[in-house]
C-alpha positions in Angstrom: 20.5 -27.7 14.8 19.0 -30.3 12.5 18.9 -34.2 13.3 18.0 -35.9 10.2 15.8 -39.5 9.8 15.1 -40.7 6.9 15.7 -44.3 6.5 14.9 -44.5 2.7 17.4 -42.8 0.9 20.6 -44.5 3.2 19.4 -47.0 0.8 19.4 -45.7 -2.2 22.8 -45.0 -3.6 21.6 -43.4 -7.2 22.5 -40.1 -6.6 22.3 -37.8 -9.6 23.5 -34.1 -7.9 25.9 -32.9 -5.4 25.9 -29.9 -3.7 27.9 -28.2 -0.4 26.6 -26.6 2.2 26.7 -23.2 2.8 29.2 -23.4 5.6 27.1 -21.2 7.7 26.6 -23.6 10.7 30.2 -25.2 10.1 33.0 -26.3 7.0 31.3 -27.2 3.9 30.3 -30.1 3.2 29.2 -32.3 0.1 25.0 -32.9 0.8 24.3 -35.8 -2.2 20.8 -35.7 -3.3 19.4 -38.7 -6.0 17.0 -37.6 -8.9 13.9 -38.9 -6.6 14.7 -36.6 -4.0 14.6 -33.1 -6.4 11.2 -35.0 -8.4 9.3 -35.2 -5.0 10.2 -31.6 -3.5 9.1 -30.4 -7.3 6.0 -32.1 -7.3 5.1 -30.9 -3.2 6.4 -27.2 -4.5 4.8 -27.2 -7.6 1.2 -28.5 -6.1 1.6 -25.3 -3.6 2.2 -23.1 -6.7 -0.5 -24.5 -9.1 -3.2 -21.9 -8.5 -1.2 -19.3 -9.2 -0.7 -20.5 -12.7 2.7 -19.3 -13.0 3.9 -19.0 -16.5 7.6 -18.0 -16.4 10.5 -17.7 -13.7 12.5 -15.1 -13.6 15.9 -15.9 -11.3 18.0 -13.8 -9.3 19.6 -16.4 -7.3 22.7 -18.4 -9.1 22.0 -21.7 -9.9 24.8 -23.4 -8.1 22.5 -22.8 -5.0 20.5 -25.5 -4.2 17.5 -23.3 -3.4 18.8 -21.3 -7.0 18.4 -24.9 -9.1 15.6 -26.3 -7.8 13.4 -23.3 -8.3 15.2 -21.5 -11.0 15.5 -24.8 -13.2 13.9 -28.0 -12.0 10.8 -26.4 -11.2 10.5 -24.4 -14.5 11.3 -27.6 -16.5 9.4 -30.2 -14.7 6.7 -27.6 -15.3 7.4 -26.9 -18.9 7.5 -22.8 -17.9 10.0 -20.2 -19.1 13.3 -19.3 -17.7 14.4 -15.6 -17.1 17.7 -14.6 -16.2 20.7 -12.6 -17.1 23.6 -11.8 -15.0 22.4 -8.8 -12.7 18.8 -7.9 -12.0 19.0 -4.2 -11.1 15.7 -3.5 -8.6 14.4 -1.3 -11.3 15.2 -3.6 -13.8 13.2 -6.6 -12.2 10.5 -4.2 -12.2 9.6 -3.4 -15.7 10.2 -7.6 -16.3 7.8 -8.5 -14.2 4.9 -9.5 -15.9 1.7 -11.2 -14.9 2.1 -14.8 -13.4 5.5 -14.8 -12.8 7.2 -16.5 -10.0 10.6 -14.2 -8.9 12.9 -16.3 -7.4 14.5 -14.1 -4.9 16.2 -13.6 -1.6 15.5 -11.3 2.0 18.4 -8.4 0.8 16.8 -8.1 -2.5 13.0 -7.8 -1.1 15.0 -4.9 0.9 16.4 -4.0 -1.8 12.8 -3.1 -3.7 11.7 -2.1 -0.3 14.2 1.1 -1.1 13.8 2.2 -4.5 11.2 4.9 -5.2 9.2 2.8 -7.7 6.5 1.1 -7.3 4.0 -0.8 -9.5 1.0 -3.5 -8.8 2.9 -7.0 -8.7 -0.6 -8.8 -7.3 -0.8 -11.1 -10.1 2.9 -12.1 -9.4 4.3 -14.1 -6.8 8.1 -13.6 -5.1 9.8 -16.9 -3.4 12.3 -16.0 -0.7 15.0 -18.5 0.9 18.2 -18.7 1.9 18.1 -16.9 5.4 15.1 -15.2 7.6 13.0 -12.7 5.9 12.8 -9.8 8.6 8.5 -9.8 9.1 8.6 -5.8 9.1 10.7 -6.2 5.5 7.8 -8.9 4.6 4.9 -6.4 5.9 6.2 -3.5 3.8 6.8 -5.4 0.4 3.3 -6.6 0.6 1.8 -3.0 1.4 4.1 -1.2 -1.6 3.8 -3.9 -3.9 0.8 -5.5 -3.3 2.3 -9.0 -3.9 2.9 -11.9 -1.8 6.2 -13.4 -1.1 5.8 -17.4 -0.1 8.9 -18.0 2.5 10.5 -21.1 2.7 12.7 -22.5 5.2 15.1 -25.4 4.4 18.5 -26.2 3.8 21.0 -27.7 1.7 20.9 -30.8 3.2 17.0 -30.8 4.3 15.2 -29.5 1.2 12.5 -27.5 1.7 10.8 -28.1 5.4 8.0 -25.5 6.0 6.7 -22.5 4.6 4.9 -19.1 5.3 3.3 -16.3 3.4 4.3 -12.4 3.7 4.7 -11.7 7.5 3.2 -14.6 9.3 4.1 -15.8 12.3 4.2 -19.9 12.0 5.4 -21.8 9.5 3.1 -25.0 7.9 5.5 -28.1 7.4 5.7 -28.9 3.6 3.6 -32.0 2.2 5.8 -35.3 2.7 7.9 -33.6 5.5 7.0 -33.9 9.3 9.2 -32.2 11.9 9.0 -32.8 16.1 11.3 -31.6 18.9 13.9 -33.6 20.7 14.9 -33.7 24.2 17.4 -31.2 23.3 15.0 -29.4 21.6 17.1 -29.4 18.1 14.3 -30.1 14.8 14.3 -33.6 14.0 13.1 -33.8 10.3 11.8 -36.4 8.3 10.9 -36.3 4.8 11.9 -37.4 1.1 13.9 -34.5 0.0 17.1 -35.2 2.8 20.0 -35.9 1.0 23.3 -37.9 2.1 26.3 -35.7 3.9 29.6 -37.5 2.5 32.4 -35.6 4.5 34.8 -37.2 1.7 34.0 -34.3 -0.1 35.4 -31.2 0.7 34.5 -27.4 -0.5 37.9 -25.9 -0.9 37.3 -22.1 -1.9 40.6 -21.4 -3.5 42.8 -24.1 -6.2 44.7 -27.4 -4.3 47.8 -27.5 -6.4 
């Protein structure tokens, strides 16, 4: 469980996006984020990327995932890099698209996915970004050995942003710049940092049409 505290942006009632939650830990619900909030988790993410001078993004997430816009079209635009997506990236197909310094903006069941597949190819001058749930460390360990490539990890939410991160298969995380985390007497992650957006339970996720 998360506690959030961040003081800040109960302030600030500019809010630019909305998004829902996944609905994994509960009913979905609308997380309200202002344009400061996606400019400062783009400026942390992109200072973590810079050396790897990345030079185009290719997506295989859908954008109306938090985790799928910031990366797959903040970060490319507030960094002036190209976009590359179409509407299914076959594991083979990602393959001969990857070229060098690109950034793959991906998920754990696709870096099982290429785990698989009987091709292989030298990715080193590439880099793959994982979220959206736990990246099994044996999964991590064997994409790094077939593909020679890293895969930075990042561990966040909807409603937190990004919170820490962690390369390939290692064991602790590293809190993001601007975000410090501690333990409560319950021992739920209490976050602080300025990428937490609003929860406004007025808005609802309803999967199928109200009439």
């Amino acid at each position: 469980a998360y506690l959030y505290n961040n003081k800040n942006i109960f302030n600030d009632k500019d809010f630019s996006f909305l998004y829902f939650t996944s609905g994994s830990t509960g009913f979905p619900l609308g997380a309200l984020k202002t344009k400061e909030n996606i400019i400062s988790e783009i400026e942390v993410l992109s200072s973590l990327l810079k050396k790897y001078e990345i030079k185009r993004v290719i997506v295989t997430v859908p954008f109306i995932h938090f985790y799928g816009s910031l990366m797959g079209i903040f970060y490319p635009l507030f960094n002036d890099i190209d976009i590359i997506l179409k509407e299914h990236f076959l594991p083979n197909d990602l393959l001969d698209i990857i070229d060098e310094n690109s950034l793959i903006v991906t998920t754990p069941l696709y870096i099982k996915s290429l785990n698989r597949i009987n091709s292989s190819k030298d990715l080193s001058k590439s880099l793959f970004i994982s979220s959206t749930a736990p990246l099994l460390s044996d999964d991590a360990k064997e994409f790094h050995e077939k593909f020679n490539s890293n895969i930075l990890q990042i561990f966040g939410s909807t409603e937190t942003g990004g919170i820490a991160y962690k390369f390939n298969d290692e064991t602790f995380w590293t809190p993001l710049e601007k975000v410090s985390t501690t333990l409560n007497e319950n021992n739920e992650l209490k976050v602080k940092s300025d990428f937490i957006s609003i929860i406004e339970t007025k808005f609802l996720f309803f999967p199928f049409p109200i009439k």
